[in-house]
C-alpha atoms as one frame of an Amber mdcrd trajectory, in Angstrom:
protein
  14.748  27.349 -27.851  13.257  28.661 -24.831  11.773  26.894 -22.228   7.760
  26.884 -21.717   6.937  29.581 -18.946   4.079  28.412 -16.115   1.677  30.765
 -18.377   1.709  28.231 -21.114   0.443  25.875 -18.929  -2.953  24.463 -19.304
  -4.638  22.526 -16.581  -7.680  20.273 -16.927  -9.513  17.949 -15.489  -7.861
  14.224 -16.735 -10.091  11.469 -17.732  -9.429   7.683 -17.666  -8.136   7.784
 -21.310  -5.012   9.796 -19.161  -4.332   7.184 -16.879  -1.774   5.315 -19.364
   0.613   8.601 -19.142   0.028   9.127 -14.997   0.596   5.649 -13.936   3.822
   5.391 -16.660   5.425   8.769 -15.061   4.855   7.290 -11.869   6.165   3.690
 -12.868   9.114   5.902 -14.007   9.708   6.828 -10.426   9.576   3.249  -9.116
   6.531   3.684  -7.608   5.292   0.482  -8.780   1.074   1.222  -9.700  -1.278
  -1.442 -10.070  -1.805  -2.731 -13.199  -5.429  -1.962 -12.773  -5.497   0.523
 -10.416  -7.413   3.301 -12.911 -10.758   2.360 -13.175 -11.256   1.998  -9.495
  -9.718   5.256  -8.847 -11.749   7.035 -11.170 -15.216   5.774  -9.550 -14.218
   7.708  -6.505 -13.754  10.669  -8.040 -14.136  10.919 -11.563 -13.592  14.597
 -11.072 -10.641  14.319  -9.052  -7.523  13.557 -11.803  -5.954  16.816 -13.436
  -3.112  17.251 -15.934  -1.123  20.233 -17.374  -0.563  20.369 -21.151   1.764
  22.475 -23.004   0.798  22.719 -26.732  -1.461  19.794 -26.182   1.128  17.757
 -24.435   0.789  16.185 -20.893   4.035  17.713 -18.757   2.319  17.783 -14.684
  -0.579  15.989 -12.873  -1.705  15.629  -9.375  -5.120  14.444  -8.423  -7.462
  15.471  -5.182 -10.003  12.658  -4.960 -13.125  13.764  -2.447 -14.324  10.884
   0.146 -17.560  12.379   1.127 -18.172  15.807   2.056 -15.123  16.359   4.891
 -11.819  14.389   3.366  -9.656  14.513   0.297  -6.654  12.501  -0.579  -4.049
  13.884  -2.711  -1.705  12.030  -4.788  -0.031  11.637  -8.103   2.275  14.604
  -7.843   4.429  14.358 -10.705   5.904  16.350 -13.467   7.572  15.075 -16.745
  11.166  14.605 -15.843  12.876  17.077 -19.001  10.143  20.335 -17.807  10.735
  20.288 -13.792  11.503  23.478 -12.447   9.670  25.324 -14.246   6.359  25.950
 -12.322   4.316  23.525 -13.697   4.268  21.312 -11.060   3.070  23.828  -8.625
   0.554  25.740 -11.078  -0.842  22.005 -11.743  -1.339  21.500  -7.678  -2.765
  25.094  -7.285  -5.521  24.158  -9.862  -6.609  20.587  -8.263  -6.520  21.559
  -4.391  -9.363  23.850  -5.537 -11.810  20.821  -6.537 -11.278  19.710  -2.449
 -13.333  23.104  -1.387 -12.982  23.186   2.997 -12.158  19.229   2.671  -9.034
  18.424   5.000  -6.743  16.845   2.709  -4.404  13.710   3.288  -1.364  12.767
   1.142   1.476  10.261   0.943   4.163  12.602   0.298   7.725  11.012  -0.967
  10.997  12.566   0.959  12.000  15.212  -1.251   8.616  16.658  -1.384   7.791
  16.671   1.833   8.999  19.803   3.001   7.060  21.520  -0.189   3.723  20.508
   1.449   4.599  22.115   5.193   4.822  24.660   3.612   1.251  24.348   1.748
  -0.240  23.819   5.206   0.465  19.738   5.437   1.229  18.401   8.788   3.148
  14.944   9.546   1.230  12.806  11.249   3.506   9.332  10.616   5.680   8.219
   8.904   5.021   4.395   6.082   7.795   2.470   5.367   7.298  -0.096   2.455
   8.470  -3.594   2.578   9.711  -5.682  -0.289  10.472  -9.132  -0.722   9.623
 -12.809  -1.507   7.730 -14.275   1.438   7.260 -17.837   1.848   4.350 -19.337
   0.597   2.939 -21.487   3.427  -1.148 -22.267   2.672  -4.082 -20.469   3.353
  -4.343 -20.641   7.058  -7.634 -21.998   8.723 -10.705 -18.911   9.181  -9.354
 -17.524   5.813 -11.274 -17.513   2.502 -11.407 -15.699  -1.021 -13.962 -13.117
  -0.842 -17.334 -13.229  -2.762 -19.696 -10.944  -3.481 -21.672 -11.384  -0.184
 -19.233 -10.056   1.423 -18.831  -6.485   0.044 -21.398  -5.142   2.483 -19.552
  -6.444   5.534 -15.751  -5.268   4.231 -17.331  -1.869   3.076 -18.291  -1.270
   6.910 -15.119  -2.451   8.033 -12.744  -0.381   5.711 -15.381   2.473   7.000
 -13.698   1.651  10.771 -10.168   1.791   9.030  -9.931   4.884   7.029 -10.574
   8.578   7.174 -13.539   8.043   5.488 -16.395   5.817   3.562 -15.297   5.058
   0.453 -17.809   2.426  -1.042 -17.421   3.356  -4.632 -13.914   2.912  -5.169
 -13.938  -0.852  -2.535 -16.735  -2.127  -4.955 -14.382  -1.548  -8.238 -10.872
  -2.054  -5.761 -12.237  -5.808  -5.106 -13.526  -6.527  -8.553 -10.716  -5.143
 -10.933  -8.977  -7.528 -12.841  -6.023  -9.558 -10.682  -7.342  -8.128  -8.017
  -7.222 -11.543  -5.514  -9.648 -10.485  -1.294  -9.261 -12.917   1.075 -11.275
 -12.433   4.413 -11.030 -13.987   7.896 -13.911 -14.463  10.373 -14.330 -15.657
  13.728 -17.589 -16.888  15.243 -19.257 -15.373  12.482 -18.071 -11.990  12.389
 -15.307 -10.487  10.330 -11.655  -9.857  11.760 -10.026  -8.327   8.653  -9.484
  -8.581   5.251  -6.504  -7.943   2.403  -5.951  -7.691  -0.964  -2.980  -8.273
  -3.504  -2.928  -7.040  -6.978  -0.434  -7.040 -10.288   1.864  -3.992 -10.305
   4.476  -3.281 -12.401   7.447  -4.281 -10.740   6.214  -6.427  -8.421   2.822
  -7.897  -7.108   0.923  -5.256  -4.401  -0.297  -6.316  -1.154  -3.123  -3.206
   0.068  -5.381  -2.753   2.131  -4.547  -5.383   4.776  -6.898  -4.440   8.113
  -7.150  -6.875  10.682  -8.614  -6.639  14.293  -5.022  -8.775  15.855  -1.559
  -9.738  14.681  -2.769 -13.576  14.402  -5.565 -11.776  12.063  -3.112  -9.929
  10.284  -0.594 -13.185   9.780  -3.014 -14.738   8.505  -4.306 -12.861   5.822
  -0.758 -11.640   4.850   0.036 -15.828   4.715  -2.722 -16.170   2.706  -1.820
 -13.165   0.157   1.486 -14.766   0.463   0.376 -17.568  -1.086  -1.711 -16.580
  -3.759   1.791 -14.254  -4.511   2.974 -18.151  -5.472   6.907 -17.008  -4.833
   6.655 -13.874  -6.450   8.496 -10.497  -5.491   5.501  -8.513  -3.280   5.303
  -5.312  -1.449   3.135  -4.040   1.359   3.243  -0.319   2.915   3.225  -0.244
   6.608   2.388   2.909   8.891   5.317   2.870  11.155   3.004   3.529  14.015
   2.167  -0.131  13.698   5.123  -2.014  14.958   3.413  -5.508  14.653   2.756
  -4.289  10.852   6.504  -3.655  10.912   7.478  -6.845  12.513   4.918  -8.896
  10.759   6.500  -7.762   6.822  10.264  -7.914   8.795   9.179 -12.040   9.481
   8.321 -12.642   6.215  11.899 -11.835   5.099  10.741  -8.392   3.583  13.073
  -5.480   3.576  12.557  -1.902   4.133  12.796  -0.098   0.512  11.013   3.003
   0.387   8.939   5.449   2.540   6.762   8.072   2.682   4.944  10.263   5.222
   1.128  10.341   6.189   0.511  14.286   6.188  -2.804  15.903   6.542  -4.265
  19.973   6.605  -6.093  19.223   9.021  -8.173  16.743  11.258  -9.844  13.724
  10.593 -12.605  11.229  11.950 -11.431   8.767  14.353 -10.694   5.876  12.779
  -8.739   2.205  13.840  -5.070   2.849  13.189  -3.828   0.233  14.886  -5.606
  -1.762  12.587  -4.038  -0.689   8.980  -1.144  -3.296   8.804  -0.915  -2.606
   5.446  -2.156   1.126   3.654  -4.342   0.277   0.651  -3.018   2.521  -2.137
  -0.811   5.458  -1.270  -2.420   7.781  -4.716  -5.883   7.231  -2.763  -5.273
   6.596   0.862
């Protein structure tokens, strides 16, 4: 039997019916997705998720999700383990970097990819190292709350200060998906930062986690901590952030996977000292 040439590929645009078979290849590679990480994907960029079929049959995917009319974020690189080699992989990416037009593009590229994207024009700009662990459940410390609803509009404009670029769609669905547990810290009335921790598949995910200071940061992460109620977590820290680093190292978290931070081109200022923890790396 012969294999299936790039030719017989067809790419298309994926929908959220697809989701089941991206987040299971990538579950396959330990990358650990949310359990509801989909639907909030998806209202980003409904337009944005792509898969390759052979005879019908999902073998590749990527996806290019467009913040706005200057950034893109690519992620979900993967192709079925039995057809690699083959082309499809590449033919798949070729199709989806078109949907990002002039956009510079950002990715979280794994280490045996990474020098595939150089040579597609990606530049390192750091390096994220996740941590892993149980970390010690100690209380919610005081200035720390859940999140409500009233406070979407302030978190939107402060995850607008942390990131490449606005993304309210996908924080409105991000804070409201199922298991999906925001806890917020102010002082004298104005916010310092904010986290989240959701259900993955191996273990429970701690993303984003911006905060103005490292007292900011421990607290939130204690509070996530908590709400993790013993449980295995994991939080992805630029490396560029050595409090980030030192704050997951305290906790008793280990170092168990990395990635790097690569981008085409450049992008808006933005507060990097203040992403302890990167939000999702398929989205940014």
């Amino acid at each position: 039997m012969t294999s299936p040439a790039p030719h017989d590929l067809v790419v298309t645009r994926a929908d959220l019916a697809d989701w089941p078979v991206i987040s299971g290849w990538a579950a396959a590679e330990g990358w650990n997705p949310g359990l509801a990480d989909g639907p909030a994907f998806f209202a980003q960029d409904p337009e944005g998720f792509f898969l390759g079929r052979i005879d019908g049959e999902p073998v590749s995917a990527v996806s290019v999700v467009n913040y706005g009319a200057d950034f893109a974020f690519l992620g979900c690189y993967l192709v079925r383990p039995d057809l690699r080699g083959r082309g499809h992989g590449l033919t798949t990416w070729k199709t989806a970097l078109a949907h990002a037009g002039t956009r510079t593009i950002g990715l979280d590229g794994v280490v045996a990819q990474q020098d595939n994207y150089r040579q597609s024009g990606f530049e390192l700009a750091y390096r994220t190292i996740r941590f892993t662990g149980t970390a010690p459940a100690t209380g919610t410390p005081e200035g720390v709350r859940p999140a409500g609803p009233a406070d979407l509009a302030a978190i939107t404009a402060y995850d607008s200060a942390c990131h490449p670029a606005d993304r309210p769609r996908f924080l409105a669905a991000w804070l409201s998906a199922p298991g999906h547990h925001t806890v917020v810290r102010h002082h004298e009335g104005r916010l310092t930062g904010y986290g989240v921790i959701r259900p993955g598949r191996d273990s429970l995910r701690v993303g984003p986690l911006f905060a103005d200071t490292a007292d900011d940061a421990r607290a939130l992460f204690a509070a996530l901590a908590t709400e993790a109620a013993g449980r295995e977590l994991a939080i992805d820290v630029p490396e560029p952030n050595t409090t980030g680093t030192a704050l997951a190292e305290a906790a008793g978290l280990a170092s168990s996977f990395e990635t790097a931070r690569m981008y085409t081109g450049p992008v808006r200022p933005h507060a990097q000292d203040r992403v302890f923890g990167v939000t999702t790396l398929e989205l940014g």
